[in-house]
Kinemage of the C-alpha trace (Angstrom):
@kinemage 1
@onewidth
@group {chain A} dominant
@subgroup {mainchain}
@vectorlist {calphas} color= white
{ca unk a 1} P 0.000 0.000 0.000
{ca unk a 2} L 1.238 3.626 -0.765
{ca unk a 3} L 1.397 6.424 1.641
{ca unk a 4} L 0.146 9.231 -0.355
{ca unk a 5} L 0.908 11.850 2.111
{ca unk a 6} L 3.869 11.689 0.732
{ca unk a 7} L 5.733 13.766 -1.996
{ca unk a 8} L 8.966 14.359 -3.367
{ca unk a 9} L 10.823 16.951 -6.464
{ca unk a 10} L 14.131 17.356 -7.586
{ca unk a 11} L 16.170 20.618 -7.319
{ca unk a 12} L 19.280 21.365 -9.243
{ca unk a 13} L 21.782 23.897 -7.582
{ca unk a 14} L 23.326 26.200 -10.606
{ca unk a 15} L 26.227 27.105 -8.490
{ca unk a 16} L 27.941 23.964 -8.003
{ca unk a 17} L 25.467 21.294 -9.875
{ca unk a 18} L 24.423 19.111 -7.139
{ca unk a 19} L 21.090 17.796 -7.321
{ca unk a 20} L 18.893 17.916 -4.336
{ca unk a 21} L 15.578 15.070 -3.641
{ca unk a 22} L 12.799 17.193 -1.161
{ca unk a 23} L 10.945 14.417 0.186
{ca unk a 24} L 7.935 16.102 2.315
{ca unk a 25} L 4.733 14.389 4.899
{ca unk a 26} L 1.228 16.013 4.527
{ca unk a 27} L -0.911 15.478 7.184
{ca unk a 28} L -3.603 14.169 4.954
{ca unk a 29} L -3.982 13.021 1.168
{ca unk a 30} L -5.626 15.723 0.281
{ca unk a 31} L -3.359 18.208 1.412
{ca unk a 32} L -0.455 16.259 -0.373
{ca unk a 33} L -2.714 16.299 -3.395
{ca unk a 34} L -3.009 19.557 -3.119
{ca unk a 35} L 0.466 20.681 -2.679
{ca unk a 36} L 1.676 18.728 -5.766
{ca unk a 37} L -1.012 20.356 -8.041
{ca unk a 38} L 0.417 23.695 -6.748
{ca unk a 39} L 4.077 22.622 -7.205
{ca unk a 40} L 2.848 21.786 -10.673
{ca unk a 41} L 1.765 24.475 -11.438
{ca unk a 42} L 4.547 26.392 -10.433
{ca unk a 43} L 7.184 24.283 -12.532
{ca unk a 44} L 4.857 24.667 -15.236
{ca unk a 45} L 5.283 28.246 -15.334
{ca unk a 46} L 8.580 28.689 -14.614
{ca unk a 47} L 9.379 25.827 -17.571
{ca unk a 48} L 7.395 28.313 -19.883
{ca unk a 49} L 9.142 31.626 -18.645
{ca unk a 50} L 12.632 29.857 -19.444
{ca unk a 51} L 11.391 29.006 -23.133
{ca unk a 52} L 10.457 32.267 -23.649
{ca unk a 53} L 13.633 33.855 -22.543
{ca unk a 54} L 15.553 31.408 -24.014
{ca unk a 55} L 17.327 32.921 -27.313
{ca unk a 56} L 17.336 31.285 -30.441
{ca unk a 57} L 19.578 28.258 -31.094
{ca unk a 58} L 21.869 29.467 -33.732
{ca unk a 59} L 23.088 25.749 -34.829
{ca unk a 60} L 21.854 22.874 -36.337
{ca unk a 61} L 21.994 20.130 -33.978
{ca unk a 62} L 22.677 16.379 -35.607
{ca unk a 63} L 22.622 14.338 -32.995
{ca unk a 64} L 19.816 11.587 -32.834
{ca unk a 65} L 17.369 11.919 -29.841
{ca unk a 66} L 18.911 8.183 -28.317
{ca unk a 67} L 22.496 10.443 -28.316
{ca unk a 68} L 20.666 14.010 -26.548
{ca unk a 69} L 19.293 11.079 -23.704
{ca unk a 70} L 22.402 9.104 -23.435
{ca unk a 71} L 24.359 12.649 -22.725
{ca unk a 72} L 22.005 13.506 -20.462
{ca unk a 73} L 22.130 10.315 -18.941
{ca unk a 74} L 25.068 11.317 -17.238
{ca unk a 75} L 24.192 14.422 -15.202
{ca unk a 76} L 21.033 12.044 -13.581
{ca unk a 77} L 21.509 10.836 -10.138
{ca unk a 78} L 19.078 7.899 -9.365
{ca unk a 79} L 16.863 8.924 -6.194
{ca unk a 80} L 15.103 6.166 -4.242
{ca unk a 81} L 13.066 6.681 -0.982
{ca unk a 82} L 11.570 3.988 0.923
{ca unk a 83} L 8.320 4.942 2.815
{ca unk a 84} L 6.983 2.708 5.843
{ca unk a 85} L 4.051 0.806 5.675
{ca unk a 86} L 2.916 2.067 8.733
């Protein structure tokens, strides 16, 4: 059985690249449903305020989608977290 008072995001820190796992406890489901819909949200529109201040990419770029992955593949840490049953 899952707790879903549980939830969990990823940061990134610019300044020296480590990546960061935020697990959090609601005290109920629906507030944990709740605060993932806002966190949504939020990474929503900061995802579409980066593309639109992103400039223009001013070269082709050849490589197949399996190479962009396996390159980014690299700066991915794997992030498990065991909840209790209880």
């Amino acid at each position: 059985m899952y707790d879903l008072n549980h939830f969990a995001y990823i940061t990134k820190e610019h300044q020296t690249n480590n990546h960061y796992c935020h697990v959090f406890c609601a005290l109920t489901r629906e507030l944990a449903t709740e605060i993932i819909l806002t966190l949504g949200q939020a990474f929503e529109v900061a995802y579409q305020l980066a593309l639109r201040d992103k400039p223009p990419r001013r070269h082709h770029d050849n490589k197949s989608d399996d190479q962009k992955i396996a390159e980014r593949k690299r700066y991915v840490s794997h992030v498990t977290v065991q909840l209790s049953d209880t």
